[in-house]
Every structure is written in C-alpha cells, then in structure tokens.
FIGUZA-546919 format. One line per field, with one value per residue (C-alpha): residue number from 1; residue in one letter; chain; z, y, x. Coordinates in nm, 4 decimals, padded with zeros to 6 digits, m for minus. Layout:
// residues N
resi [NUM / ...]
resn [A / ...]
chain [A / ...]
Z [Z / ...]
Y [Y / ...]
X [X / ...]
***
This chain:
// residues 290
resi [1 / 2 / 3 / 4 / 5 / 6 / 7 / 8 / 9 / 10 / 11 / 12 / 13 / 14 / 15 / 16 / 17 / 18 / 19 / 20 / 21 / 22 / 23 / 24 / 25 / 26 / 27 / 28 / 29 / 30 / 31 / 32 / 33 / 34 / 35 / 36 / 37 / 38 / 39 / 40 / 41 / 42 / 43 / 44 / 45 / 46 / 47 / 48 / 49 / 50 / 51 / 52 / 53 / 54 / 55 / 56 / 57 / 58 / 59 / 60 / 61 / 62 / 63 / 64 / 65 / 66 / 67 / 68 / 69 / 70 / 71 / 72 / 73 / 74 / 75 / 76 / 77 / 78 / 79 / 80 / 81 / 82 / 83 / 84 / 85 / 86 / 87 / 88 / 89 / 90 / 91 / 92 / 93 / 94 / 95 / 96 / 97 / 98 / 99 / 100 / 101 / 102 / 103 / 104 / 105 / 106 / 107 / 108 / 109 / 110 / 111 / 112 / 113 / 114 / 115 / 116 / 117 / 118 / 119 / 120 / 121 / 122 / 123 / 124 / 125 / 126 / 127 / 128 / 129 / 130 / 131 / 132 / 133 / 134 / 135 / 136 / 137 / 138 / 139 / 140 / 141 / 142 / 143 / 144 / 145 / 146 / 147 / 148 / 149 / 150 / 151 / 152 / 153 / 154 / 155 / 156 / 157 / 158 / 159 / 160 / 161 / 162 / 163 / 164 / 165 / 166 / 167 / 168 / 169 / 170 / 171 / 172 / 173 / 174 / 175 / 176 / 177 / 178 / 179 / 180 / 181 / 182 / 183 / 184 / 185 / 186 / 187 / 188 / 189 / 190 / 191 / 192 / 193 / 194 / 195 / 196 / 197 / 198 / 199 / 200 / 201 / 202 / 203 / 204 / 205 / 206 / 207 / 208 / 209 / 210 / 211 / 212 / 213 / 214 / 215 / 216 / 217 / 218 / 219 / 220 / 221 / 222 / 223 / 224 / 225 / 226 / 227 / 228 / 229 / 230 / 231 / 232 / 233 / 234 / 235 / 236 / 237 / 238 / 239 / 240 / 241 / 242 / 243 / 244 / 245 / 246 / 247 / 248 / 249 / 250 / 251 / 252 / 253 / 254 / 255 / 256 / 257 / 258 / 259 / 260 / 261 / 262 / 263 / 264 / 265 / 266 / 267 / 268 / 269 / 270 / 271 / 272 / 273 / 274 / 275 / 276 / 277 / 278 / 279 / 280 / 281 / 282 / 283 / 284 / 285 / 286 / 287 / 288 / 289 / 290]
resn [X / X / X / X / X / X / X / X / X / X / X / X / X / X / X / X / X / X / X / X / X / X / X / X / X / X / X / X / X / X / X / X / X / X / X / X / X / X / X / X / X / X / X / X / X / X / X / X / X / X / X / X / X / X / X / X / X / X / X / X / X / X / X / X / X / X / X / X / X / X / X / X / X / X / X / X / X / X / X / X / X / X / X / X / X / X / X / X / X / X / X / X / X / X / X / X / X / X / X / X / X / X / X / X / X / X / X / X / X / X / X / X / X / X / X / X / X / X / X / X / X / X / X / X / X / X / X / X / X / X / X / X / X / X / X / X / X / X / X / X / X / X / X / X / X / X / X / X / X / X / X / X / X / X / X / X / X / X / X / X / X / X / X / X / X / X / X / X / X / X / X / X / X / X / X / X / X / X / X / X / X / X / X / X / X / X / X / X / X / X / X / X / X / X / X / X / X / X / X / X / X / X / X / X / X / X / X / X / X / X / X / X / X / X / X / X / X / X / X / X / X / X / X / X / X / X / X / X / X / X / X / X / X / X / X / X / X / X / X / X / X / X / X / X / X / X / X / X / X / X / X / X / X / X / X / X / X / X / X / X / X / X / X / X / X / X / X / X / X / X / X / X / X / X / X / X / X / X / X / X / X / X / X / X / X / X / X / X / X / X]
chain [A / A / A / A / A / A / A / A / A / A / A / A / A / A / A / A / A / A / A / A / A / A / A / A / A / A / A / A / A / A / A / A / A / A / A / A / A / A / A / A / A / A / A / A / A / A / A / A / A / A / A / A / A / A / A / A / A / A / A / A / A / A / A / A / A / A / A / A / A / A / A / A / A / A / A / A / A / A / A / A / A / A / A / A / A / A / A / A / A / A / A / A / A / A / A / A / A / A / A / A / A / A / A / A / A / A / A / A / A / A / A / A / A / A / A / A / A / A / A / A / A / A / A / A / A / A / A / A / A / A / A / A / A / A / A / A / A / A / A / A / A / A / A / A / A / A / A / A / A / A / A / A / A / A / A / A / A / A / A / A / A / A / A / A / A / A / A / A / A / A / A / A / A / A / A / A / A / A / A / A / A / A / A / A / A / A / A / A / A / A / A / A / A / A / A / A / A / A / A / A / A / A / A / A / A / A / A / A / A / A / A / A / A / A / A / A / A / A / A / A / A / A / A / A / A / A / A / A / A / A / A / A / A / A / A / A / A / A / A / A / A / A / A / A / A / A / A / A / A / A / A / A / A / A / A / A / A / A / A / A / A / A / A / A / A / A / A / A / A / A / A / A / A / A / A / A / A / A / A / A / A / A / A / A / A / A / A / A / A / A]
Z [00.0000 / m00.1039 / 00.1713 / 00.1181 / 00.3003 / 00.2343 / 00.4637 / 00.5238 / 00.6418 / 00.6361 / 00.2954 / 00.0526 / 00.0862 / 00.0351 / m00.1040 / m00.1015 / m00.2271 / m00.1485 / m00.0932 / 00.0392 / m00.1965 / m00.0293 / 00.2317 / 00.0882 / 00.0913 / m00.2811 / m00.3867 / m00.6078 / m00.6290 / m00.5247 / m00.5567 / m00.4007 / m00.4172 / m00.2177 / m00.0236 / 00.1461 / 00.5176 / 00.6902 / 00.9902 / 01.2582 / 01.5406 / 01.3316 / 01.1479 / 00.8088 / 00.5419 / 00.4125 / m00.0086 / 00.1536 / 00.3254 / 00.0085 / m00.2050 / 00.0665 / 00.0524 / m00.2868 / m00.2989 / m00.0154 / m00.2393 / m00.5136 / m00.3583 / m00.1927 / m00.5449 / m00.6725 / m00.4103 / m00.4589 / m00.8756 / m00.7249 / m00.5966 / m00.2187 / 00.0290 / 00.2928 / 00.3316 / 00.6333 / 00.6153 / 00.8992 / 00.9311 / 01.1592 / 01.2734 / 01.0073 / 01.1388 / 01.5177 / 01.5663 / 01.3568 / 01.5822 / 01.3381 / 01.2848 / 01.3396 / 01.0018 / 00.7884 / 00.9170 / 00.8453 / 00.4759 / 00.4498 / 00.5546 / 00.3795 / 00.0290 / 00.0673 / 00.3028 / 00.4913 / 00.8587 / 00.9160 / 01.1931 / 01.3585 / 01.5018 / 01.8047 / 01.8082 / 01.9527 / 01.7091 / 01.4171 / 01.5938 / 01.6347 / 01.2838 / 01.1128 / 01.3255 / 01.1773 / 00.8340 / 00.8442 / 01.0338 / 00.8661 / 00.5391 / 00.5671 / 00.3950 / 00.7512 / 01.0450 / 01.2956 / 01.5680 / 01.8810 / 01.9636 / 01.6067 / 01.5793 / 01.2995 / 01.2160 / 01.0530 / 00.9689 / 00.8203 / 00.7017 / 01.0469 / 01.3587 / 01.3568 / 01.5560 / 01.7122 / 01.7935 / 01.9260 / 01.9301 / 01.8572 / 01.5727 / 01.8071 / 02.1088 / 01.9141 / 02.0240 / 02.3049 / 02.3304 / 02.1197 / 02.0924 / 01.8814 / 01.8218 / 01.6711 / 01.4547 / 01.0452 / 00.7144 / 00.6423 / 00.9369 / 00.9896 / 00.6366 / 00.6584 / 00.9663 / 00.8593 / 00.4562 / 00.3161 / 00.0044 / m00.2819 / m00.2753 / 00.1722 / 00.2985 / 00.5548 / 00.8337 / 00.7613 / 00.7930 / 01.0989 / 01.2918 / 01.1607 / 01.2785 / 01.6103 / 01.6224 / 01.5261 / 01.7976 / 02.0696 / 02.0050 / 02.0228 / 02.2943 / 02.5632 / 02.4588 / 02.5897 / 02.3057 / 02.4005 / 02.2205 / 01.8967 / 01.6655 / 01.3262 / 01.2601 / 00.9670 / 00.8046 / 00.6641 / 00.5178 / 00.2122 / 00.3244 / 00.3586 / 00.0008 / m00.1488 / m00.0376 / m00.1535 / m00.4983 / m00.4258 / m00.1950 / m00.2459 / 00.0538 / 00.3349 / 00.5190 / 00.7355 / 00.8407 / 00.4705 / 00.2241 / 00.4299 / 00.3982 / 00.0322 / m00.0107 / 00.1826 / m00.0817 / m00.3381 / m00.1935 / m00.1564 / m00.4338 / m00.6842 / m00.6948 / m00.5661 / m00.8986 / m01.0763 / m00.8033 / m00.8552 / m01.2111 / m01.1386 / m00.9357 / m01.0278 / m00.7027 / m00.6923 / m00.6673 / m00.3507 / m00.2168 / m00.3219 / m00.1266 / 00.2012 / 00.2014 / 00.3156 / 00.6495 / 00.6549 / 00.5720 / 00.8432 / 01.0937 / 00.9627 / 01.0578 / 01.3515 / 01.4092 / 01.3075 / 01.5465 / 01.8290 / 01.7285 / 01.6806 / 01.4007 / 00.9789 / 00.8974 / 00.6138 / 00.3935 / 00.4457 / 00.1697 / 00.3896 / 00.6879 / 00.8254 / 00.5540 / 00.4807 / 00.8965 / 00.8365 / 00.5815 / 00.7665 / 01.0694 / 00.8859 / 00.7138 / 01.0576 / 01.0289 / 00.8965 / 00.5813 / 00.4582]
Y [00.0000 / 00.3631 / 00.6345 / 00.9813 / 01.2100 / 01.5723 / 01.7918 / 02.1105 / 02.2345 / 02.5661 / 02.5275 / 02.2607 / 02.1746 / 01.7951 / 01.5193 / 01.1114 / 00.8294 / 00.4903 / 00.1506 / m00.1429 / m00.4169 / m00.7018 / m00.5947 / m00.2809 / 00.0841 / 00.1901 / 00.5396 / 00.5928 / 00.9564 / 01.2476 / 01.6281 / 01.8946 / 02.2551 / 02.5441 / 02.7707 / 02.9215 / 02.9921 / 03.2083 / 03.2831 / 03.1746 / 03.2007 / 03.5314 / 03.5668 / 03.4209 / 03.6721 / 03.6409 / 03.5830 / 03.3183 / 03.1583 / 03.1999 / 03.0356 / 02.6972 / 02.6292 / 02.5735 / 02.4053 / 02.1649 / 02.1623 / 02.0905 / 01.7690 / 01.6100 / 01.6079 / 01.4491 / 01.2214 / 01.1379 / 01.1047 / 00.8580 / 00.6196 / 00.7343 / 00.6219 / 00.8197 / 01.1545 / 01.2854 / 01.6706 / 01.7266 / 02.0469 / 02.0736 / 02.3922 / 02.7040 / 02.6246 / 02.4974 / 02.8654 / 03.0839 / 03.3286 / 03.2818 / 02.9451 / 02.9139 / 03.0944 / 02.8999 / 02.5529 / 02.6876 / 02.8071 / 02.5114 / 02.2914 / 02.5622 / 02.5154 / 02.1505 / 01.9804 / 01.8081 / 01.8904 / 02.0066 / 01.8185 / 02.0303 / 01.7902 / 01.8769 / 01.7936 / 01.5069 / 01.3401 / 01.5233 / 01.3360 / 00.9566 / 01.0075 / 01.0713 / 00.7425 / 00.5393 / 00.6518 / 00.5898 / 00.2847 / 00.1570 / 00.1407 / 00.0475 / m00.2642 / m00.3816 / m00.2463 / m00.2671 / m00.4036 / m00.2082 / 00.1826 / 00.3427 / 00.7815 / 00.9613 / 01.3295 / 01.5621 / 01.8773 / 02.0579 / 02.4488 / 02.5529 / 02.3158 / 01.9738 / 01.6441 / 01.4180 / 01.0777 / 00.7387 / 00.4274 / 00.0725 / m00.0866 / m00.3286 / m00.1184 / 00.2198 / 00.5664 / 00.6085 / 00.9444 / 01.2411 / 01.6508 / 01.9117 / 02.2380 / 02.5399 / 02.5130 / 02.4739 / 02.5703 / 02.8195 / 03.0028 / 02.9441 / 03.0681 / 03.3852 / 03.5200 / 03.4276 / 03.3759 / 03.7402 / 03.6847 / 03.4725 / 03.2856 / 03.2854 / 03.4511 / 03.2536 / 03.5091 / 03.4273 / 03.0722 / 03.1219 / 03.2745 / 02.9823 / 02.7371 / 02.9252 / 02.9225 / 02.5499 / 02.4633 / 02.7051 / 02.4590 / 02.1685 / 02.2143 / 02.1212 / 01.7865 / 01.4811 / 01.2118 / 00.8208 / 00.6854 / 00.4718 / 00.2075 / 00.3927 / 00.7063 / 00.8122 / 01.1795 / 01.2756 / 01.5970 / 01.7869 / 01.8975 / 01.5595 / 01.4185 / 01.7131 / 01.6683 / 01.3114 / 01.4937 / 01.6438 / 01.3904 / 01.0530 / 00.8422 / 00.8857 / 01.2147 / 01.2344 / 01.5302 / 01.5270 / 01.5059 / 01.7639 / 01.9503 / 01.9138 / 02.0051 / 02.3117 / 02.4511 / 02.3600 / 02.4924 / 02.8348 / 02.8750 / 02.9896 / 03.1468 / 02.9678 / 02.9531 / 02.8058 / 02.5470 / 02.4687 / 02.4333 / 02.1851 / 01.9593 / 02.0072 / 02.1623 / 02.4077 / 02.7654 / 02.8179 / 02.4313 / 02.5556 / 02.8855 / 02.7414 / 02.4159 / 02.5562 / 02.6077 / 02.2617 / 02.1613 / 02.2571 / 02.1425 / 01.8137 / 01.8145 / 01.9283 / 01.6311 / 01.3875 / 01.5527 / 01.5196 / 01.1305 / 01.0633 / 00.8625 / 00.9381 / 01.0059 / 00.7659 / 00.9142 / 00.7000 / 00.6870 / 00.6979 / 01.0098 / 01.2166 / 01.1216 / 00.7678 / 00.7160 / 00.8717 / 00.6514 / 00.3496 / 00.4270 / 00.4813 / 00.1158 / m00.0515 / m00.1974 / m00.1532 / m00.1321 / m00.2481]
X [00.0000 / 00.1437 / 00.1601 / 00.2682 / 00.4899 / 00.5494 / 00.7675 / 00.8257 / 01.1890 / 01.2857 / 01.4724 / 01.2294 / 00.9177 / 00.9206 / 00.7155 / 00.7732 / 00.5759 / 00.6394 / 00.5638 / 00.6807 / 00.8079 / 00.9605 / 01.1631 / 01.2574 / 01.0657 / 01.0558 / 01.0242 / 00.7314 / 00.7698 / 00.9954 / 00.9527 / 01.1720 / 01.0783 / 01.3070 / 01.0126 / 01.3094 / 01.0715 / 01.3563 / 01.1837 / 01.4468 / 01.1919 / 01.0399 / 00.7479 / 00.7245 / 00.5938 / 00.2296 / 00.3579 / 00.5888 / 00.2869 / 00.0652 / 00.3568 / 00.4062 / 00.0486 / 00.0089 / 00.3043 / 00.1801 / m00.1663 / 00.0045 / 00.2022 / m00.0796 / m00.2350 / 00.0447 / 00.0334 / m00.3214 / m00.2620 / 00.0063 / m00.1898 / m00.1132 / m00.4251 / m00.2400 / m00.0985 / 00.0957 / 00.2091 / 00.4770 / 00.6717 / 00.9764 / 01.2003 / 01.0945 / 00.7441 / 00.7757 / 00.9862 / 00.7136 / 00.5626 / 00.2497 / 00.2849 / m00.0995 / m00.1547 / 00.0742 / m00.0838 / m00.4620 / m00.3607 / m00.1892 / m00.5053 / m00.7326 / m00.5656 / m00.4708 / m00.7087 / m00.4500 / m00.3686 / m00.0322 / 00.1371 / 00.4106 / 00.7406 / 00.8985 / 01.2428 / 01.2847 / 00.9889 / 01.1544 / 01.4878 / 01.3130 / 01.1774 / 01.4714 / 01.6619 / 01.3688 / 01.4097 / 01.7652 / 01.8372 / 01.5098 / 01.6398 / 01.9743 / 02.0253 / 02.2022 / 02.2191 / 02.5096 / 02.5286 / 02.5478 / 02.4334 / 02.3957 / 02.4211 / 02.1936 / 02.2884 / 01.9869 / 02.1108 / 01.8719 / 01.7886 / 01.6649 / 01.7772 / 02.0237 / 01.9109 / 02.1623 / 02.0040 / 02.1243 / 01.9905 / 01.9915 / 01.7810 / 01.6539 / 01.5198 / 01.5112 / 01.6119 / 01.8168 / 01.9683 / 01.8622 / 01.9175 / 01.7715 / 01.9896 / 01.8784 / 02.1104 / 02.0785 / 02.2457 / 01.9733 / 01.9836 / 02.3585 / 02.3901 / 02.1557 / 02.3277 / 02.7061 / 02.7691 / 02.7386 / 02.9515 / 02.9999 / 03.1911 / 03.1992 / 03.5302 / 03.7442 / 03.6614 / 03.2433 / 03.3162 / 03.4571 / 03.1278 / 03.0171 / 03.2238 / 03.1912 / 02.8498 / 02.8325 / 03.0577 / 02.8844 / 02.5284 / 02.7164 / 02.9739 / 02.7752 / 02.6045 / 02.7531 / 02.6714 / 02.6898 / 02.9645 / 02.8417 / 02.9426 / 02.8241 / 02.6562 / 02.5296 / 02.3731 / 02.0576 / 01.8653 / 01.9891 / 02.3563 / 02.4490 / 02.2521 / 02.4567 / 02.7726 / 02.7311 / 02.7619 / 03.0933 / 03.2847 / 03.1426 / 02.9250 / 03.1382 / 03.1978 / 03.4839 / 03.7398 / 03.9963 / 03.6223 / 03.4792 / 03.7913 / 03.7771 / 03.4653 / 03.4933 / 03.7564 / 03.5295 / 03.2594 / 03.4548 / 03.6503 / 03.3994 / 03.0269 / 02.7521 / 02.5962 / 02.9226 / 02.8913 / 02.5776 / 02.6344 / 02.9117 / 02.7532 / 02.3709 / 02.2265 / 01.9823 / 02.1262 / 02.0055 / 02.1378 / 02.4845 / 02.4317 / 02.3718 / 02.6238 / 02.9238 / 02.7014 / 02.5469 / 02.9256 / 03.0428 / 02.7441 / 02.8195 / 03.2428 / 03.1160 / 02.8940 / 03.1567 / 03.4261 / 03.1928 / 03.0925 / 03.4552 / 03.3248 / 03.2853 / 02.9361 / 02.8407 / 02.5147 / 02.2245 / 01.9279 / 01.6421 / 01.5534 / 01.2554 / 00.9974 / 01.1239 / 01.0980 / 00.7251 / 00.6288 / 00.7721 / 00.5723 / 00.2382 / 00.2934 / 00.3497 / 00.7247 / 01.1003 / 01.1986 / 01.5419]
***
C-alpha cells in the first residue's frame, strides 16, 4: 500500500511516495521545491505563506494522482519557531485539506533514526548515531535498531539560518566561515553524546555533499569540499555539481554542521538513503523497511 509524506523544512518543501516491496521501501515519487521559510523564530511573510500552501496543495495532489491512500504533512524547525505558525498551518489545511502536523524535536529526531536505520540494507550491531542537519535546527540521535532511540538533541542550529546570519559573500570569505564554525561549535559544545558504533547523516547537506565527496563524510572530504565549496560562486557550483542555486548557497554552512557532528561522534558520517519522511512513511505502514 502507497503512503505519502510531504515535509516542510525551512529550505524545501518535500514530497515522497512509497511503498513497500519485499523488504525494501521503494520510492514511487519524489519532488523537491526550495520555499526558502527564513523565519528563525520570526514571522514568516504572508507571499511566503501563500507560495508553501500551494506548494503543499500541489504535492498532496500528486500524491493522490500517485496512488497514495495516505498523506501525512509534517513540518519541523521554520514552522515549530514561527511566531504565526498558526496561520501557515490553516492556509496550508485551507488550500490543501490536509492537517499540518508540527514535530517537536525530539519526534523530528526519532523520525529521522527510523528513516535511516530503517532502510539500511544492515544495520550494525550495537548503539547506532543519525545526524539531521537541516535548514533551520540539527538532531543528534542514538539508538539501537533493536530497542530504538536512546539518546537524542535538537539544536537550533541549520544551514539556512547558519547561512543567513554568517555567509554574506559569494563565494563565503574565511573570516564568515569562521562565525560559523563558532556558532556550530557554541550549540554543540555542551552535549555529551553516548559513544556509537556507526553514525550516519541525513537531510539535504548531507545528500549534497554526496555529490561532491562521495558516501562517506569524514574530516579530509569535508575539507575538500569546503575549498570547493569556496573557491567559486555559488551559482558556478551549482552548475558543477547540479544543485539548486540556492542548495549551493547554504552548504558551506550545513558543511560545516556536519564536521562538527563527526568531530563530536569521533566517528565518519556515512550518507544514508532513507531520513525524516522515509521514517514517516515506515511508521504509517506498521514496520522496517530495509
């Protein structure tokens, strides 16, 4: 049976259709579209709320053409932070006649560990870290595949936000970085993360940077791809490695959320195919994918 998920970060606006086959969650349909929120705890702007509900309408018709008997609409940081995040979710529920249901951070955390671990084709043994750094906040989670989440943070932390605040030219000069960097390690300072086996990273930084460096992210591809990142415009960038113009402008943040993730793991963070609306999906059809 198809289920639908469609999720709204403060970069994209996501949708996923899928089904299981076997043992394995199959994607039936993907869309991506960058709504940009930007509200960082502020209020988002009424064109920008106009312009994500018929986006959302739009998806869940997709969905539906798709064959989807379900469709969940979650939204996670841009919206939880929105001081009139009551207006978004009626136009949204207005235009598309779904219900928006807004994640706290420690569902938006257990969500993305399902995703993740849930589609992995194994699973290792032993306590297992999942890194989701997305536009507006960045959830740290633990847990086994067995018994499930055991540890978990949410950080307002994300590469739009980071990116807004910090990267003011193009390319991003070595002193912006910095604040960055400072700011990165200022959120995560203070967590004290069990010590895993494996981690892995979802959201869009990490399915980018995929692009640029290959599947594994550790300290010497992350420093690669931090030159490359910064050594020409965003849009030559994007260009280069076929990421949206926006994507490109906000990487070098999300970059550097995820070296920070990895230093704090002691671990590489390998990409892993499935997050937040794969672990949605999975939980609407009752088991684990893999």
């Amino acid at each position: 049976m198809r289920r639908a998920c469609i999720d709204i970060g403060s970069n994209t606006t996501r949708l996923l259709v899928a089904e299981r086959r076997g043992e394995a969650l199959s994607e039936v349909l993907g869309e991506r579209v960058f709504t940009r929120l930007g509200a960082h705890g502020g209020t988002i702007a009424p064109e920008k709320i106009a312009e994500v509900a018929a986006v959302v309408a739009a998806q869940v018709g997709l969905a539906r053409e798709a064959g989807a008997a379900r469709v969940r609409v979650v939204a996670t940081a841009a919206i939880r932070c929105a001081a009139n995040r009551a207006e978004l979710c009626a136009a949204i529920e207005a235009a598309s006649g779904e219900r928006v249901a807004v994640l706290a951070g420690e569902e938006e955390a257990r969500l993305a560990f399902l995703g993740a671990t849930g589609t992995l084709a194994r699973v290792p043994t032993g306590l297992v870290a999942v890194v989701d750094v997305g536009g507006g906040s960045t959830e740290l989670v633990c847990g086994t595949a067995a018994g499930g989440v055991r540890w978990s943070a949410s950080v307002a932390i994300g590469s739009g936000g980071l990116a807004d605040r910090h990267l003011h030219t193009d390319p991003p000069g070595s002193d912006e970085l910095e604040h960055v960097r400072r700011e990165v390690d200022d959120a995560l300072g203070g967590l004290r993360v069990p010590a895993p086996v494996a981690a892995y990273a979802v959201g869009g930084s990490a399915t980018s940077l995929g692009r640029l460096v290959g599947p594994v992210l550790d300290h010497e591809s992350l420093s690669h791809a931090i030159d490359v990142l910064c050594a020409e415009p965003a849009a030559a960038v994007a260009r280069r490695f076929d990421l949206h113009l926006e994507r490109a402008r906000v990487l070098p943040a999300g970059m550097l959320v995820l070296d920070a993730a990895s230093t704090l793991l002691s671990l590489p963070l390998h990409i892993a195919a499935g997050g937040l609306r794969e672990g949605v999906i999975l939980e609407e059809l009752g088991g684990i994918a893999r």
